[in-house]
C-alpha positions as CSV (number, residue, x, y, z in Angstrom):
1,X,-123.7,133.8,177.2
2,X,-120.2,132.9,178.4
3,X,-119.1,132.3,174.4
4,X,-120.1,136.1,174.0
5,X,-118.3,137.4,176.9
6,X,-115.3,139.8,177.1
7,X,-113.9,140.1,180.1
8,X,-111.5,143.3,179.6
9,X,-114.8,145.2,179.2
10,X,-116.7,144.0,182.4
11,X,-115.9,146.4,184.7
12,X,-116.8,149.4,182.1
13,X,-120.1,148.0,181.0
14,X,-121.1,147.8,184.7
15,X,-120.6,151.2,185.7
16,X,-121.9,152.4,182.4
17,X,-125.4,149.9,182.9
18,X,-125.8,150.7,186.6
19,X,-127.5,147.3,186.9
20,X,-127.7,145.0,190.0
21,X,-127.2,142.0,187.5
22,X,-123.2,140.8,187.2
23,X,-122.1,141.5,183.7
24,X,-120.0,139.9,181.4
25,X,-118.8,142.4,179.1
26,X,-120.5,141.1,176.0
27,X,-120.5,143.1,172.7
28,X,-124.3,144.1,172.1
29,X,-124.6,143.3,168.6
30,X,-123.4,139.7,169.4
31,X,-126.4,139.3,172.1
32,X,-128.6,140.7,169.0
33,X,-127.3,138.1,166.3
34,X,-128.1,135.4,169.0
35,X,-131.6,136.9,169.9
36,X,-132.8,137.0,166.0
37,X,-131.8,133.4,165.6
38,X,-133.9,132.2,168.8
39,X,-136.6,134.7,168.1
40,X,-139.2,132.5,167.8
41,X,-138.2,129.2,169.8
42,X,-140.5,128.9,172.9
43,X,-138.2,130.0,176.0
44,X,-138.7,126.9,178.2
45,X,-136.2,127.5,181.1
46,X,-137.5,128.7,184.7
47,X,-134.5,129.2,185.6
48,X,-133.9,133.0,186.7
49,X,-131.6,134.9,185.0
50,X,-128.0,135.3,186.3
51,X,-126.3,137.7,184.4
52,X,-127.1,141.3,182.9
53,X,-126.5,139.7,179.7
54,X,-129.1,137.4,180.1
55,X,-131.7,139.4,180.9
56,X,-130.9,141.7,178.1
57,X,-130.9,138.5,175.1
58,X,-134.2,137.6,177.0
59,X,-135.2,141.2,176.1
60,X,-134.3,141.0,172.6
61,X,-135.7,137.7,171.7
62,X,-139.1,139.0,173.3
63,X,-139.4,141.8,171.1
64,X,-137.9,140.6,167.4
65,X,-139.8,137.3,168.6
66,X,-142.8,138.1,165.0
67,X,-146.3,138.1,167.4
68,X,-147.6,141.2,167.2
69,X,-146.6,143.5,169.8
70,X,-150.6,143.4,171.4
71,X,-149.9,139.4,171.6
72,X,-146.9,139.6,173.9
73,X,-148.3,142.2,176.4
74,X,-148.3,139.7,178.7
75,X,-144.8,138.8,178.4
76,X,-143.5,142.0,177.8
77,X,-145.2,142.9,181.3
78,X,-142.9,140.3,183.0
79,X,-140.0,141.3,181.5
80,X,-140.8,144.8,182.3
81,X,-140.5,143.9,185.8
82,X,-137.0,142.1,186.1
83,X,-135.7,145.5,184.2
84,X,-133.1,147.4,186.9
85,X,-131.3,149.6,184.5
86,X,-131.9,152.3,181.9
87,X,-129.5,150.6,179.6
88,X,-132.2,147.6,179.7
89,X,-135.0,149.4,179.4
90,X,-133.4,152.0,176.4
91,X,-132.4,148.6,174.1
92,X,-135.4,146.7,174.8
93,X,-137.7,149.8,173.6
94,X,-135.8,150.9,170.3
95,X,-135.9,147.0,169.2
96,X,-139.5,146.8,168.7
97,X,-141.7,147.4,165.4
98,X,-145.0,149.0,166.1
99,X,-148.0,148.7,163.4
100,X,-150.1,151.7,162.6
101,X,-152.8,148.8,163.4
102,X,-151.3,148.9,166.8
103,X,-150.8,152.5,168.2
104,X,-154.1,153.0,170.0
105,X,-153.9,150.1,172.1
106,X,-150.4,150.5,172.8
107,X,-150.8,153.7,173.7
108,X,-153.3,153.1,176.2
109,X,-151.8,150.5,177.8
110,X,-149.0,152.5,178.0
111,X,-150.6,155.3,180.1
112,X,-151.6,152.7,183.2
113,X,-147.8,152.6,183.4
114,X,-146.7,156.3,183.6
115,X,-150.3,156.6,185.8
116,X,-149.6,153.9,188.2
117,X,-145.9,152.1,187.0
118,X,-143.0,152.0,189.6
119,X,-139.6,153.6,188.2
120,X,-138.6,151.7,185.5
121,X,-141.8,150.7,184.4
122,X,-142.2,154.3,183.9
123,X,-139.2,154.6,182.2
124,X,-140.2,151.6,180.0
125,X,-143.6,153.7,179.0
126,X,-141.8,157.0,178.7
127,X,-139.3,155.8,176.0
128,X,-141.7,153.8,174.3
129,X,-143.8,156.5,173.8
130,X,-140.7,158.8,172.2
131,X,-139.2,156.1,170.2
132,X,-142.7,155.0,168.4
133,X,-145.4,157.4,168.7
134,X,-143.8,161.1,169.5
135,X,-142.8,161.6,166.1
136,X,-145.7,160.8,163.6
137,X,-147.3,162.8,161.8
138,X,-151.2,163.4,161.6
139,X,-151.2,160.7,159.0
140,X,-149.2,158.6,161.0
141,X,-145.7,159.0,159.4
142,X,-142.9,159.5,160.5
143,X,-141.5,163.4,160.6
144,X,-138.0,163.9,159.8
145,X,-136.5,165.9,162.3
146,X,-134.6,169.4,162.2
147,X,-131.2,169.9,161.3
148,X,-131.6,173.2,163.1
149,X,-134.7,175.3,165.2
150,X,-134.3,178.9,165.2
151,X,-135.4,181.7,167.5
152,X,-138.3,182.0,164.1
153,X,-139.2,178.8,164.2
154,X,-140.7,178.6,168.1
155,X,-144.3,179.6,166.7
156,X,-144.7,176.8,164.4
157,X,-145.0,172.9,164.9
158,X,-144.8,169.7,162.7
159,X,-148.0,167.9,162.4
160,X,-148.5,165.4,165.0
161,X,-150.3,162.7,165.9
162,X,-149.9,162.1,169.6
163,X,-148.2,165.4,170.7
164,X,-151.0,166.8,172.8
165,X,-151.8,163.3,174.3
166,X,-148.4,162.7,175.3
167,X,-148.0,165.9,177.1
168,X,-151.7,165.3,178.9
169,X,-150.1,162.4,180.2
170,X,-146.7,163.1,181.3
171,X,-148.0,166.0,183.1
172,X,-147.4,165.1,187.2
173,X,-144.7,164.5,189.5
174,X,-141.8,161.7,188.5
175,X,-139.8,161.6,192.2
176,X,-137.7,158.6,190.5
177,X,-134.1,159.2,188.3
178,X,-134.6,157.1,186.0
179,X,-138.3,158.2,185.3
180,X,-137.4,162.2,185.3
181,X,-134.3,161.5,183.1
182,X,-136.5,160.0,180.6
183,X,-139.2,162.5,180.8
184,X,-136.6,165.2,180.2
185,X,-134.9,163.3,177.2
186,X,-138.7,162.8,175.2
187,X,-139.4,166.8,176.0
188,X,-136.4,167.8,174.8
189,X,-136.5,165.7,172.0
190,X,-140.3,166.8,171.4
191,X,-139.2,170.5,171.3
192,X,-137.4,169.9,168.2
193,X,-140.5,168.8,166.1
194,X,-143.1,170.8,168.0
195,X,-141.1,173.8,169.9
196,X,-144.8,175.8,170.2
197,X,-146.6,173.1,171.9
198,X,-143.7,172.4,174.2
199,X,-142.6,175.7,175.2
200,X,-146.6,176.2,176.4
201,X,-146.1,173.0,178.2
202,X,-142.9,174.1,179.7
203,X,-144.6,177.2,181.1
204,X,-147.7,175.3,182.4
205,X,-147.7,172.3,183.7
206,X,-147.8,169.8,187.2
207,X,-143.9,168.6,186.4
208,X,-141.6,168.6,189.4
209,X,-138.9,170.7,189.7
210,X,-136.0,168.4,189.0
211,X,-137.6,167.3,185.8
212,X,-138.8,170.2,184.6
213,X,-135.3,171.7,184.9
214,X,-133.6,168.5,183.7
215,X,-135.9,169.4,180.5
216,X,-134.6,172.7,179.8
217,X,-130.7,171.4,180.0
218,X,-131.6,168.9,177.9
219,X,-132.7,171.0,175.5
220,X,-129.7,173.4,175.8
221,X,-127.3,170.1,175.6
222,X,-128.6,169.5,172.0
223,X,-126.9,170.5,168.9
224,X,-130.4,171.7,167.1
225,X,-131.4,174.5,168.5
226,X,-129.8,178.0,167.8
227,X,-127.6,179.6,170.8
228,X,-130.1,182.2,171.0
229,X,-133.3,179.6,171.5
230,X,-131.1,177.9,174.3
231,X,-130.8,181.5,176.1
232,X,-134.7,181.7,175.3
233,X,-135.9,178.6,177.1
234,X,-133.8,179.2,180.3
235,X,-136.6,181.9,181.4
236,X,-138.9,178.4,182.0
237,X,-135.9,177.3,184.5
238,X,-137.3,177.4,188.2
239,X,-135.8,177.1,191.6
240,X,-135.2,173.4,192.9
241,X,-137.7,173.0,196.0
């Protein structure tokens, strides 16, 4: 990793990635060029990893590595567990290709995670979830998403294939950061696509406090919806226990 490595943006990186690993500083389109061309040669050390950097390429080559997604569960579940940081989890997520073939399974192994996963395996779950199943259709495409959401447009939703599943299971208590955070982000993300079905959600449901409210700002933080739908959704706000 050391060829990779610049120095001048160590310090940054680490208070951006919040991770316990030392980092490096390297540029994260070099670690992907070198993860695509090991992507499928066998990772034989047992050595641990040492840097952030390391753990990250080890991340990359797992999932652009061409087994099906189903094949690797096993070593995607070890991985899961060295993860420390968001900035981890978030790259190792959007790098993965899921077949239609796929979904169901994924998404049941999925749930045992936000049921019974510690923090970031939560995380891991939560942003796997938004990044390859919140946004298909009934047919299973993809929707294109909303330039803009209007005070009108809160009665209607996109078709959806996973919506009301999704919200089934995120609805309990996440007492961790980086859990919530990501619970927030794929609500206020799934507002823009389904704004009926998530504004029911956001007045009825088991969520905590923090991430309920962490929702809402979310929401209000985006560029989508109107000025008059953020004032709208700040009546689901509630008072931090």
């Amino acid at each position: 990793m050391l060829e990779v490595a610049k120095p001048e943006k160590k310090e940054f990186q680490a208070r951006i990635v919040k991770s316990e690993y030392p980092v490096l500083g390297s540029v994260v389109a070099d670690i992907r060029r070198l993860a695509k061309e090991f992507k499928n040669v066998p990772l034989v050390s047992q050595e641990p990893d040492q840097y952030y950097e390391e753990v990250l390429l080890r991340g990359f080559i797992l999932a652009y590595n061409d087994r099906s997604i189903l094949d690797k569960q096993d070593e995607i579940e070890l991985y899961v567990n060295s993860i420390d940081s968001w900035a981890l989890c978030d790259s190792f997520c959007s790098t993965f290709k899921v077949k239609p073939e796929e979904r169901e399974q994924l998404f049941d192994y999925l749930s045992d995670y936000i049921k019974d996963g510690n923090e970031f395996q939560q995380r891991y779950a939560v942003v796997m979830l938004l990044s390859h199943l919140l946004k298909l259709d009934d047919q299973g495409k993809r929707n294109n998403r909303r330039k803009s959401l209007e005070l009108k447009d809160l009665n209607s939703d996109m078709e959806s294939l996973y919506i009301n599943q999704i919200l089934e299971l995120l609805n309990r208590e996440f007492p961790k950061s980086n859990a919530s955070i990501a619970v927030a982000w794929l609500l206020a993300e799934a507002f823009i696509f389904y704004p009926k079905t998530v504004l029911n959600f956001l007045e009825n449901n088991k969520l905590d406090s923090v991430t309920l409210n962490k929702a809402i700002s979310k929401i209000r933080e985006s560029r989508t919806p109107s000025k008059e739908v953020k004032e709208y959704v700040l009546r689901f706000k509630v008072k931090s226990v």
